[in-house]
C-alpha atoms as an extended CHARMM CRD file, in Angstrom:
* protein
*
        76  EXT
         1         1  UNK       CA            -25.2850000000      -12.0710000000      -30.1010000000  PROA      1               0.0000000000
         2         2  UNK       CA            -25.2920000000      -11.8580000000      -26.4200000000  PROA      2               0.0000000000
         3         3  UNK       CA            -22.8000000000      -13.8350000000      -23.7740000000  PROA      3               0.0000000000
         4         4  UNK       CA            -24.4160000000      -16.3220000000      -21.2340000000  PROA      4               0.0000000000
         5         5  UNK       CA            -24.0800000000      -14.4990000000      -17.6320000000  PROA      5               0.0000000000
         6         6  UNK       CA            -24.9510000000      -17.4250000000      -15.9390000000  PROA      6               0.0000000000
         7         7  UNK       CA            -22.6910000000      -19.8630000000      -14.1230000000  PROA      7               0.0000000000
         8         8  UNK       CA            -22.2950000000      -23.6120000000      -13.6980000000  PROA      8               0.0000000000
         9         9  UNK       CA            -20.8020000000      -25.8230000000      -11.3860000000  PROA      9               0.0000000000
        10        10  UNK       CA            -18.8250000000      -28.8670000000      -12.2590000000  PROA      10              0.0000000000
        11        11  UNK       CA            -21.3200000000      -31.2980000000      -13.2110000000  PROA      11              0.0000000000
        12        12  UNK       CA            -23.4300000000      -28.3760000000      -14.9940000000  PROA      12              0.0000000000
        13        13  UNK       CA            -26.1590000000      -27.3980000000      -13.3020000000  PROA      13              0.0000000000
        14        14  UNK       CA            -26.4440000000      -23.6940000000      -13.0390000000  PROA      14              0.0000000000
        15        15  UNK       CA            -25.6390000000      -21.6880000000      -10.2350000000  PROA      15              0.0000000000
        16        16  UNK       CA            -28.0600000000      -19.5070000000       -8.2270000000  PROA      16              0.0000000000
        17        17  UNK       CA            -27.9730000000      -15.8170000000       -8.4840000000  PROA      17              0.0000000000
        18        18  UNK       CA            -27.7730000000      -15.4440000000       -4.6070000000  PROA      18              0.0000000000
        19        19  UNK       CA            -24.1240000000      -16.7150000000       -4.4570000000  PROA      19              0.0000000000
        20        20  UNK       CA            -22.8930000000      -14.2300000000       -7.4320000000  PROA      20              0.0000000000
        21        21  UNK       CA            -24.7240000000      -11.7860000000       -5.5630000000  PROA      21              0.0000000000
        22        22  UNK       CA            -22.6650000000      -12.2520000000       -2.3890000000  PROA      22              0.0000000000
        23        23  UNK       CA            -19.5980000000      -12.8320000000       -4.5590000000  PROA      23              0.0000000000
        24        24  UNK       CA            -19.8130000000       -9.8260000000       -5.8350000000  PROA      24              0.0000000000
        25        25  UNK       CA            -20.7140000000       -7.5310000000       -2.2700000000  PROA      25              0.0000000000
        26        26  UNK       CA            -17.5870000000       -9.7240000000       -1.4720000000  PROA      26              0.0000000000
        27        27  UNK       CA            -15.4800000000       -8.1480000000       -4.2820000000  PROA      27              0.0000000000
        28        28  UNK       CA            -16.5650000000       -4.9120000000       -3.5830000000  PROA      28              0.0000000000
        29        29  UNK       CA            -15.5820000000       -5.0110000000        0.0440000000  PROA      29              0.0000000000
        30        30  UNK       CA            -12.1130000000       -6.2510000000       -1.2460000000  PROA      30              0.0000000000
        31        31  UNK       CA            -11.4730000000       -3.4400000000       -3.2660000000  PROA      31              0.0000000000
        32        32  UNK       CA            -12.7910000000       -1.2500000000       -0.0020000000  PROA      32              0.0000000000
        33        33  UNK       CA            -10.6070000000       -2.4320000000        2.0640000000  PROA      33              0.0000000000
        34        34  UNK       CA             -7.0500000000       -2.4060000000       -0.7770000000  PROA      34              0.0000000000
        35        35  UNK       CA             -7.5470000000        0.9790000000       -1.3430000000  PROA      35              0.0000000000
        36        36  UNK       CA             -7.6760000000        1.8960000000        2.2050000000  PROA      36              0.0000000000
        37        37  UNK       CA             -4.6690000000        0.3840000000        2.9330000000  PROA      37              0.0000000000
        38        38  UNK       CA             -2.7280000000        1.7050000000       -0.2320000000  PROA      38              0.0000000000
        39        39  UNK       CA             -3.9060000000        5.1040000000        1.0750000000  PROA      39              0.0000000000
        40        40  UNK       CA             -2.6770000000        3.9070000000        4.7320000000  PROA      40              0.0000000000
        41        41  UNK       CA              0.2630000000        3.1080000000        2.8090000000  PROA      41              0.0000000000
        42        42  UNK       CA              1.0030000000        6.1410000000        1.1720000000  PROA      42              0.0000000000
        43        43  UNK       CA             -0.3680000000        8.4650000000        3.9520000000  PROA      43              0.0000000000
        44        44  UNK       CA              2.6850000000        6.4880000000        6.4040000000  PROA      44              0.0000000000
        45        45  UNK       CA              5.1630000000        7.2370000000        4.1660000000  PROA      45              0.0000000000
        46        46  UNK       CA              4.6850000000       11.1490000000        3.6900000000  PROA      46              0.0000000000
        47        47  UNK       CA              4.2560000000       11.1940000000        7.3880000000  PROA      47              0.0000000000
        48        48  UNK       CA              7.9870000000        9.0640000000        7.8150000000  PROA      48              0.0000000000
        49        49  UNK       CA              9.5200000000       11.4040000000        4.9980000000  PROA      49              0.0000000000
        50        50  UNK       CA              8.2630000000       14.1660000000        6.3540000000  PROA      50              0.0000000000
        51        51  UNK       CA              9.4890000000       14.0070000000        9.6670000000  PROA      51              0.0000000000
        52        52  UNK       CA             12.7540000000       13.3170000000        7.7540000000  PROA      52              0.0000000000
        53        53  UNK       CA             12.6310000000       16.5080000000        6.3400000000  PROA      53              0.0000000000
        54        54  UNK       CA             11.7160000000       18.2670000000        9.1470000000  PROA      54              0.0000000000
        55        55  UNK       CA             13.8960000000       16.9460000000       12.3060000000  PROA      55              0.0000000000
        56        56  UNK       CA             17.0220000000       16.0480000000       10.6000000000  PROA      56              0.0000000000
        57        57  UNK       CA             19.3730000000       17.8750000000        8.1690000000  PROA      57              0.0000000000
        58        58  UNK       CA             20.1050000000       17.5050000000        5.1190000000  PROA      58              0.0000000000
        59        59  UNK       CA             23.5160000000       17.2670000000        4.8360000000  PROA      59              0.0000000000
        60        60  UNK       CA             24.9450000000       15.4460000000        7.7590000000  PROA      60              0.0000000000
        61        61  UNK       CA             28.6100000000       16.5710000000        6.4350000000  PROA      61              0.0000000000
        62        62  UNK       CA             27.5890000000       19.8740000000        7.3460000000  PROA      62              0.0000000000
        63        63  UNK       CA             27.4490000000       19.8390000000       10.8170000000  PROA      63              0.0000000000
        64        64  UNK       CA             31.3740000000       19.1680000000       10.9480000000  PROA      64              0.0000000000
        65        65  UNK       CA             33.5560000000       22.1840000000       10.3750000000  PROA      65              0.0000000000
        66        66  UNK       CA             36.3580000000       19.3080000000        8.6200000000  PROA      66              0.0000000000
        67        67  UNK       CA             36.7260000000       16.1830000000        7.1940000000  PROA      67              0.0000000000
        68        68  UNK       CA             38.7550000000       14.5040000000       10.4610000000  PROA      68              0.0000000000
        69        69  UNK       CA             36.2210000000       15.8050000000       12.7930000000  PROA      69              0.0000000000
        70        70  UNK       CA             33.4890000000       13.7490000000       10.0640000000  PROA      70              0.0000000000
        71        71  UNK       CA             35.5530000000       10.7100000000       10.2130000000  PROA      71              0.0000000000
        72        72  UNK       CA             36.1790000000       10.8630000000       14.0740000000  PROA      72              0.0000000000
        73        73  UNK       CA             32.3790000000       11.1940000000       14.5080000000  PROA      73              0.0000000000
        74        74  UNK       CA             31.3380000000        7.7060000000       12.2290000000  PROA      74              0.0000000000
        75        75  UNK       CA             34.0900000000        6.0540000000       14.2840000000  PROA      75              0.0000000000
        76        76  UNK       CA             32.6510000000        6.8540000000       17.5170000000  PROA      76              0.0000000000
């Protein structure tokens, strides 16, 4: 037994093939375009972390020699 692949519209005539065509170039454009921005997405945020890495330490209490010069400098 095979499933129907064609479509009907609400009072049951069937649909063309053209528009599931399109429908389906449309889809495929879609999915394009979302995984080009997830890899946008992903590529920004190694960049940003990077950068992080690279231009600021990691351990900001290590650039005070005590624990009153630490607290003096979040006051300021």
């Amino acid at each position: 037994m095979t499933m129907l692949t064609e479509k009907f519209d609400a009072y049951g005539d069937v649909l063309p093939d053209v528009a599931r065509d399109e429908r389906e170039a449309a889809k495929t454009a879609s999915v394009v375009l979302s995984r080009i921005g997830q890899y946008a997405f992903w590529l920004l945020v190694i960049v940003i972390v990077s950068a992080r890495v690279i231009f600021y330490p990691a351990s900001p209490a290590s650039e005070f020699p005590s624990a009153r010069a630490g607290v003096h400098a979040a006051i300021r």
